[in-house]
C-alpha positions as CSV (number, residue, x, y, z in Angstrom):
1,X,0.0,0.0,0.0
2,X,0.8,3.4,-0.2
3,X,0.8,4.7,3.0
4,X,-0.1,8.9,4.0
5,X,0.6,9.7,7.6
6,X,-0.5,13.4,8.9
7,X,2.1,13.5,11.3
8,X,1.4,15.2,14.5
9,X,1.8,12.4,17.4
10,X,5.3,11.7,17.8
11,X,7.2,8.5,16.8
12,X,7.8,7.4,20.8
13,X,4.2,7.5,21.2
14,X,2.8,6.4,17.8
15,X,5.3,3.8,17.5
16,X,5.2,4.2,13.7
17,X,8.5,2.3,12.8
18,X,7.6,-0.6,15.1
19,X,4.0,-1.2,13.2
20,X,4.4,-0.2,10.2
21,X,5.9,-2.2,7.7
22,X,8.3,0.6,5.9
23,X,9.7,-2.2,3.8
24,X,6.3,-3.5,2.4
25,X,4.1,-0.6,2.2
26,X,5.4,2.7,0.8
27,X,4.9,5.3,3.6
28,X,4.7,9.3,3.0
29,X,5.0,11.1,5.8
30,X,3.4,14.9,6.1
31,X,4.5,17.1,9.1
32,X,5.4,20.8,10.2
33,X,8.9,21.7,10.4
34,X,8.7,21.7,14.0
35,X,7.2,18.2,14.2
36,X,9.9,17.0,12.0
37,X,12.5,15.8,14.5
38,X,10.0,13.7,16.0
39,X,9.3,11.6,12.8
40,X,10.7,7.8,13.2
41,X,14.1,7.9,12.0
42,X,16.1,5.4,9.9
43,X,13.0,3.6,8.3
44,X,12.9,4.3,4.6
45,X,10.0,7.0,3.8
46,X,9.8,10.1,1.8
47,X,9.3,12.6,4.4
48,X,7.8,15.9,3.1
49,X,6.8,19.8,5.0
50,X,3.8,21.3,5.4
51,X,3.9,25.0,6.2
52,X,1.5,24.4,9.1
53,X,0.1,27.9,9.0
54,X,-3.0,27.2,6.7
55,X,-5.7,24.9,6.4
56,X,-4.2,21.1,7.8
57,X,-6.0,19.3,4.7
58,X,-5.4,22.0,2.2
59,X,-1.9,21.9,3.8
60,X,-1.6,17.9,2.9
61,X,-3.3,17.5,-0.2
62,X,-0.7,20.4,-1.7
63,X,2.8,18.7,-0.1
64,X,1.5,15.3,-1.9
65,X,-0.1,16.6,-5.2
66,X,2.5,15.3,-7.5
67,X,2.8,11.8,-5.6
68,X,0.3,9.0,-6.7
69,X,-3.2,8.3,-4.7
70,X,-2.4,7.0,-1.2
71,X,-4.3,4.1,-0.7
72,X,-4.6,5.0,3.5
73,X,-4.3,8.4,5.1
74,X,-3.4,7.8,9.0
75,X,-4.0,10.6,11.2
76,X,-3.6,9.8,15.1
77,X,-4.0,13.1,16.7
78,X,-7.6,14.7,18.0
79,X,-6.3,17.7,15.6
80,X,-5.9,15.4,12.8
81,X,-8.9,13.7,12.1
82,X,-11.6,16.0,10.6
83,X,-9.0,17.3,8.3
84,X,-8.0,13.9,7.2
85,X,-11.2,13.1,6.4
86,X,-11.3,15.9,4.1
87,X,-8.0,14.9,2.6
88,X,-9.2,11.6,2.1
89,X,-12.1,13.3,0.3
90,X,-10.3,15.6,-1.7
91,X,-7.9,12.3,-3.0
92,X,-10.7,10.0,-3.7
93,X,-9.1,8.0,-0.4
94,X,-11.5,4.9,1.3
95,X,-12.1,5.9,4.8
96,X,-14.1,7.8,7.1
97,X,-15.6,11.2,5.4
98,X,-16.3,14.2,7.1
99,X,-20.2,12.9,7.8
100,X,-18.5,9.9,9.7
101,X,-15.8,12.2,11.7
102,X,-18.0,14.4,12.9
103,X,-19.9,12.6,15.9
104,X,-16.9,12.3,17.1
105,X,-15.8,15.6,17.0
106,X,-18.9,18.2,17.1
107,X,-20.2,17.7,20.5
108,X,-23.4,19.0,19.4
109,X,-23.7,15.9,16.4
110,X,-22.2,13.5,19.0
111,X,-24.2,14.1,22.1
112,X,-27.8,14.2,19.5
113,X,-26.6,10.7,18.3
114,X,-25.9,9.8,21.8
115,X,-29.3,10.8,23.0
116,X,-31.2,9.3,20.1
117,X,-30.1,5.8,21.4
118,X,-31.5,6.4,24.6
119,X,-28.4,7.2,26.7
120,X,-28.6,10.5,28.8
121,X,-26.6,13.5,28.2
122,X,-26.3,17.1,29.7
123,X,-29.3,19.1,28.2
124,X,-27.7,21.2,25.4
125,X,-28.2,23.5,23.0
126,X,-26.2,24.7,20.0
127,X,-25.3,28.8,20.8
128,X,-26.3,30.4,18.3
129,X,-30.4,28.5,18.6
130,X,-29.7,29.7,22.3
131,X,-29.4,33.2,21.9
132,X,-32.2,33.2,19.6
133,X,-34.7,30.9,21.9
134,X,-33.4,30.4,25.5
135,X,-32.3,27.0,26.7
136,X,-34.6,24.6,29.3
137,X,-32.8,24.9,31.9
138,X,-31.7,27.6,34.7
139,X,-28.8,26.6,36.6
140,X,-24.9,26.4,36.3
141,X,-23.8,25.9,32.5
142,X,-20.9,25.4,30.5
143,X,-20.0,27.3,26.9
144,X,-17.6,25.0,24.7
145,X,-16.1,25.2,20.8
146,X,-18.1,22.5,19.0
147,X,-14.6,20.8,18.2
148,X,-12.4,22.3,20.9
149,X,-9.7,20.3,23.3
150,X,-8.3,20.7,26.4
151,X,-10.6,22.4,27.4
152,X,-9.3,25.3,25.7
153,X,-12.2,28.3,24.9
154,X,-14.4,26.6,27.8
155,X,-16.0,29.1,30.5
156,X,-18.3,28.1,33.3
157,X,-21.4,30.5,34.3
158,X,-23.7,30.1,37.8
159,X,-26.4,30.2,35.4
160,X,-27.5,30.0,32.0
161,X,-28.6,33.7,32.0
162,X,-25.0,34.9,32.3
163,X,-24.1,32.4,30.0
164,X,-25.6,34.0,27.0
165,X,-25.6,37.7,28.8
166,X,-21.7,37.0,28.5
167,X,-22.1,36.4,24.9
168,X,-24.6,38.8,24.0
169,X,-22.6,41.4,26.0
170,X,-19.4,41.3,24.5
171,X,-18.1,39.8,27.9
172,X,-16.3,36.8,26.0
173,X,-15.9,37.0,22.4
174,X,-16.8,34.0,20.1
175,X,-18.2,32.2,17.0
176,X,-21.6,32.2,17.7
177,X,-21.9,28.8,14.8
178,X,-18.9,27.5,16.1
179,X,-20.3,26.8,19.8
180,X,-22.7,25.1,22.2
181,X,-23.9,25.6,25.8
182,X,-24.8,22.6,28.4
183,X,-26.0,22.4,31.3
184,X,-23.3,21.8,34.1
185,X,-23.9,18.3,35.7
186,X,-22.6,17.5,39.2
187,X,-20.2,14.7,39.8
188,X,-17.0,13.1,39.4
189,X,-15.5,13.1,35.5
190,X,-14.3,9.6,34.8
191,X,-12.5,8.4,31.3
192,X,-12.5,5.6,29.6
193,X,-10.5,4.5,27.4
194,X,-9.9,1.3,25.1
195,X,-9.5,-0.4,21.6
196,X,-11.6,-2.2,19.5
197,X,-11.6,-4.1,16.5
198,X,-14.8,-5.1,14.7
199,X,-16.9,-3.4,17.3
200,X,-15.1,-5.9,20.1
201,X,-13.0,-4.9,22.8
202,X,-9.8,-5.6,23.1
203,X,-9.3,-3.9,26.2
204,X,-11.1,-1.3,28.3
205,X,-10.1,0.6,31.6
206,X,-12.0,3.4,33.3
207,X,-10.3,5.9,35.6
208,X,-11.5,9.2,37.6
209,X,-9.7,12.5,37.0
210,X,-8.7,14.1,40.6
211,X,-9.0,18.1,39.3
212,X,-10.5,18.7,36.1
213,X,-9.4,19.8,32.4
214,X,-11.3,23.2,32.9
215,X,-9.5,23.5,35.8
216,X,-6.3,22.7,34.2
217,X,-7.0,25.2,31.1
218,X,-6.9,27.5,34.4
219,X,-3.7,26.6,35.5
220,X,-4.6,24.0,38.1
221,X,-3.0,20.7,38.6
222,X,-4.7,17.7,36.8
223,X,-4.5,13.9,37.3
224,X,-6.2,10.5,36.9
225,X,-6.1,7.0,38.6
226,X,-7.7,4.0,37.1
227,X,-10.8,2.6,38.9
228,X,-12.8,-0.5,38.4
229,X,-14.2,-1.3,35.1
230,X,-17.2,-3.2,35.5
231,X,-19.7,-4.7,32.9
232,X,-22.2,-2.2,33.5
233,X,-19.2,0.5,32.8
234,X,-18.1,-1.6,29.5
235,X,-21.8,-1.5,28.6
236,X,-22.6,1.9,28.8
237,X,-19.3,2.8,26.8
238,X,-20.1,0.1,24.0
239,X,-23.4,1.8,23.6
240,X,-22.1,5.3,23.2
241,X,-19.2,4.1,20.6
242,X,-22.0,2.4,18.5
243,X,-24.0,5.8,18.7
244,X,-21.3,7.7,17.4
245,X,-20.0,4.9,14.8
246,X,-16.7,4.4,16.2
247,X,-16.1,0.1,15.9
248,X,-12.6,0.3,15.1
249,X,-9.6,1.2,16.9
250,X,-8.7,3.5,20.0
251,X,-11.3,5.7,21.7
252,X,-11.1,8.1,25.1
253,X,-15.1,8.4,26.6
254,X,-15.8,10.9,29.3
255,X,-18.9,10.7,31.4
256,X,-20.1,12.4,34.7
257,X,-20.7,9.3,37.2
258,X,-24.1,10.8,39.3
259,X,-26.6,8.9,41.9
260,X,-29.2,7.9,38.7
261,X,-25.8,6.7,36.6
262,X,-23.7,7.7,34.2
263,X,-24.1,10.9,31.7
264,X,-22.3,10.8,28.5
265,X,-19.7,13.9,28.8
266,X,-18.0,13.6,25.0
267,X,-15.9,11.1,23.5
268,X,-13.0,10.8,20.9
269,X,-12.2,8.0,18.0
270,X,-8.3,8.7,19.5
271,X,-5.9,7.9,22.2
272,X,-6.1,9.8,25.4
273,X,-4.3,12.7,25.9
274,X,-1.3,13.4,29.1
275,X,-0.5,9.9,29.7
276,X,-3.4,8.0,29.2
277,X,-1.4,5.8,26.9
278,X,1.6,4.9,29.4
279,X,-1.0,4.0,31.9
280,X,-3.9,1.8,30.2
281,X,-0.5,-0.4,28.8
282,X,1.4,-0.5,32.3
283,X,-2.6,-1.9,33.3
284,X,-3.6,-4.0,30.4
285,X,-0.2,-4.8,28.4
286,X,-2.0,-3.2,25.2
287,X,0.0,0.1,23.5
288,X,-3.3,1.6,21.8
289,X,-1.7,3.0,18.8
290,X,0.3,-0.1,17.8
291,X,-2.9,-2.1,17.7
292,X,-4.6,0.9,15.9
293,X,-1.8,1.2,13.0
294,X,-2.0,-2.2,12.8
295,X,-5.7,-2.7,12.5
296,X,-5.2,0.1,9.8
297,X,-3.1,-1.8,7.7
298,X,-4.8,-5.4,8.0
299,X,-2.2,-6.9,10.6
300,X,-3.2,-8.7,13.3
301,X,-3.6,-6.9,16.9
302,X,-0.6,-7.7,18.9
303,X,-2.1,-9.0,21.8
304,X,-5.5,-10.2,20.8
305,X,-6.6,-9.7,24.5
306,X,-5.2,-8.3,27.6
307,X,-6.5,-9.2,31.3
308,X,-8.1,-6.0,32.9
309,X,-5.9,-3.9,35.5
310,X,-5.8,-5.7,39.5
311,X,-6.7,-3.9,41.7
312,X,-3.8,-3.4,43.3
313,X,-2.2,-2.7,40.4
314,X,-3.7,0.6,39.2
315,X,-1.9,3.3,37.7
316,X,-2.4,6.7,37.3
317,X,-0.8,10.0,36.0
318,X,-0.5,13.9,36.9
319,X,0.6,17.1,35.3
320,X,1.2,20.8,36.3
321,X,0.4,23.6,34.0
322,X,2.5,26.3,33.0
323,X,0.6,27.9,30.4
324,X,-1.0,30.1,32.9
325,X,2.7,31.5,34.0
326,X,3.1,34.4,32.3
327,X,6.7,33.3,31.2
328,X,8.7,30.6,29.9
329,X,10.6,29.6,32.6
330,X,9.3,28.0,36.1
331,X,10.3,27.2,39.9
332,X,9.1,23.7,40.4
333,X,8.6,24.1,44.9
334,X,7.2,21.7,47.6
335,X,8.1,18.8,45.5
336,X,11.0,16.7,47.4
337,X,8.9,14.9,49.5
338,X,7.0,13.2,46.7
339,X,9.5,13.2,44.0
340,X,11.6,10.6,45.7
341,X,8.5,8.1,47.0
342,X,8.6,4.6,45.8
343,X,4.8,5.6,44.3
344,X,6.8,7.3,41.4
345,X,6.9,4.9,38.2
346,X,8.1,8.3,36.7
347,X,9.2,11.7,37.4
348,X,9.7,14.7,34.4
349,X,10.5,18.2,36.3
350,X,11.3,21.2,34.3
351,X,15.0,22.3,35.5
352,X,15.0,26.5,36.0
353,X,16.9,27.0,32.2
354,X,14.5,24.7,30.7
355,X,11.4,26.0,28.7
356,X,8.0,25.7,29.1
357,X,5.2,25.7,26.7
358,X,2.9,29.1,27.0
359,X,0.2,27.3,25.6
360,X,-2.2,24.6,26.6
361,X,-0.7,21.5,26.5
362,X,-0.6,17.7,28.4
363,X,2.8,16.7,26.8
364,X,5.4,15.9,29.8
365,X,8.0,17.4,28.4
366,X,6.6,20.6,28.0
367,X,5.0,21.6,31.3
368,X,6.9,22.3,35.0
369,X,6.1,18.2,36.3
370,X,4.4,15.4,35.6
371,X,4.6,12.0,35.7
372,X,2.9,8.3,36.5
373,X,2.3,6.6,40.0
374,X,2.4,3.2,40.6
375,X,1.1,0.3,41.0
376,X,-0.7,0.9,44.1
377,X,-4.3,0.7,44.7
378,X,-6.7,3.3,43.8
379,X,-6.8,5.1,47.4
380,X,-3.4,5.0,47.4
381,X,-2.9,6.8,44.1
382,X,-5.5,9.2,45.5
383,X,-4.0,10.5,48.5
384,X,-0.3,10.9,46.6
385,X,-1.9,13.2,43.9
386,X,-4.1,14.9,46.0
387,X,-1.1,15.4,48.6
388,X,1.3,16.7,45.7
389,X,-1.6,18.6,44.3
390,X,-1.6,20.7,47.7
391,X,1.8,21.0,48.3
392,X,3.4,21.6,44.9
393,X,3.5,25.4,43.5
394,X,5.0,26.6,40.4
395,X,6.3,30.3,40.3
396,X,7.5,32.1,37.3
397,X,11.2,32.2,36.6
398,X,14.0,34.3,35.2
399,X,14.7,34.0,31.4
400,X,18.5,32.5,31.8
401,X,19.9,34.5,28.9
């Protein structure tokens, strides 16, 4: 085959030269000149730039125009996928179109296909029908991007009023068509994430966030520890894939757990973000994106099936903003007492010369600490990120030049 990757995810995580076969298939691979370094090296590939200040398909579709018709276009990352559909529309490539991305994306589509099979959601209402009708509900409600990430261009209001007062008013400035409100819905945020191939599970492990993205977009602390996954769990989560039409390959669910059950939050056809990945294989022994690149080109899933996380063997993950800084460089303080605790599986601290990104981001090497904890039982994941959570502060620092 003739292979296009839209590369974005980086070859330590992908795992690109390990599951694809660069001697069989012909493989093209697309990136940004800053993405470049990360590309899997010695594997034989034409490698080719993108400008990456345009249009991401418009971007592709030029870099490969004198090249003949891929016969797959991969794209891994949450950032990648409506605009690989579109390339794969523009090349006359099989694969999922823009109609198939899209629950998956818009969480207006996704959460009306959710609803439709019976499953509950927050009430919701697309902005721009908002401003124009009012929404059912009164209380505490949340403005998102249709297709946003990270939490990035979300604001909380007590109440629906100020929500669309906010707008109206000028107070935060927006696309009106490229937005939704929802009600806020009170309880704890769980994920969970898997692979499937054929509509079957390969694996499937939920966890609870400690903090939330919101309040990581905000500059606070994040985490999540891996909780029981039982069938009722599986089941809800197999019902929400099927509403959306994901049967194939990695996915990342959210959902509010409350007294009456779980509400369906948003999910992605992709691998978690932060360290999602590190964790579900340190439970399950399955590397999502191998078995996903593999399912892409036809292979068999390496393993086939993976036992389901013990319970005292859970893992979980943290990370500390630094896009909220104000500057590039950090002090990392009140972290000696957990950095050193035989919890730590792994550690990745931001030295005082070292930069940090200024913009949202989950990556470990680009924010003042992170790491993964464990194995250990849930509670005792619990009390070590909570305890680091309260103790560890981050200060701007002075530019070392």
């Amino acid at each position: 085959m003739h292979i296009l990757v839209m590369h974005r995810v980086p070859d330590p995580f992908a795992r690109y030269a390990d599951n694809l076969d660069h001697a069989r298939h012909r493989v093209t691979y697309v990136s940004t000149p800053e993405r470049a370094a990360t590309l899997p090296a010695d594997v034989p590939a034409l490698r080719l730039e993108r400008p990456g200040t345009g249009d991401t398909a418009a971007e592709v579709v030029a870099a490969v125009h004198d090249l003949p018709r891929p016969d797959l276009v991969v794209a891994l990352s949450e950032y990648d996928l409506l605009p690989a559909a579109r390339v794969r529309e523009a090349l006359g490539v099989p694969g999922p179109r823009v109609a198939d991305v899209l629950p998956t994306r818009d969480k207006v589509v996704m959460k009306a296909a959710v609803a439709a099979a019976g499953l509950r959601t927050p009430r919701y209402a697309p902005l721009a029908r908002a401003l124009a009708s009012g929404v059912e509900w009164t209380g505490r409600t949340v403005l998102k991007p249709l297709a946003g990430a990270s939490s990035e261009g979300v604001t909380a209001y007590p109440t629906a009023r100020e929500a669309l007062d906010a707008v109206r008013g000028g107070a935060v400035a927006v696309d009106v068509d490229d937005h939704e409100v929802e009600e806020f819905v009170e309880g704890d945020v769980v994920h969970v994430d898997g692979v499937l191939a054929d509509g079957r599970p390969l694996a499937v492990q939920a966890s609870r966030y400690v903090g939330t993205c919101l309040g990581y977009a905000q500059g606070a602390p994040l985490g999540s520890l891996q909780v029981d996954t039982p069938p009722a769990t599986v089941d809800f989560t197999l019902a929400c894939l099927r509403a959306v039409g994901i049967t194939e390959g990695p996915f990342h669910l959210e959902a509010i757990e409350t007294a009456d059950g779980p509400v369906f939050l948003e999910v992605g056809a992709r691998v978690g973000g932060a360290d999602v990945s590190d964790t579900f294989e340190l439970a399950t022994g399955v590397h999502m994106s191998s078995v996903h690149l593999r399912l892409l080109t036809g292979e068999s899933p390496v393993p086939a099936a993976a036992p389901a996380a013990a319970p005292d063997a859970r893992y979980g993950w943290f990370v500390v903003p630094g896009h909220t800084l104000g500057s590039r460089f950090c002090r990392v303080e009140g972290e000696k007492p957990f950095r050193d605790d035989p919890l730590v599986h792994r550690w990745v601290q931001r030295a005082p010369h070292e930069p940090v990104k200024t913009a949202v981001t989950y990556a470990d090497a680009d924010v003042p600490l992170a790491g993964v904890v464990g194995p250990a039982p849930t509670a005792v994941l619990e009390r070590f990120l909570t305890g680091l959570f309260a103790s560890v502060t981050v200060a701007p620092g002075e530019d070392p030049r």
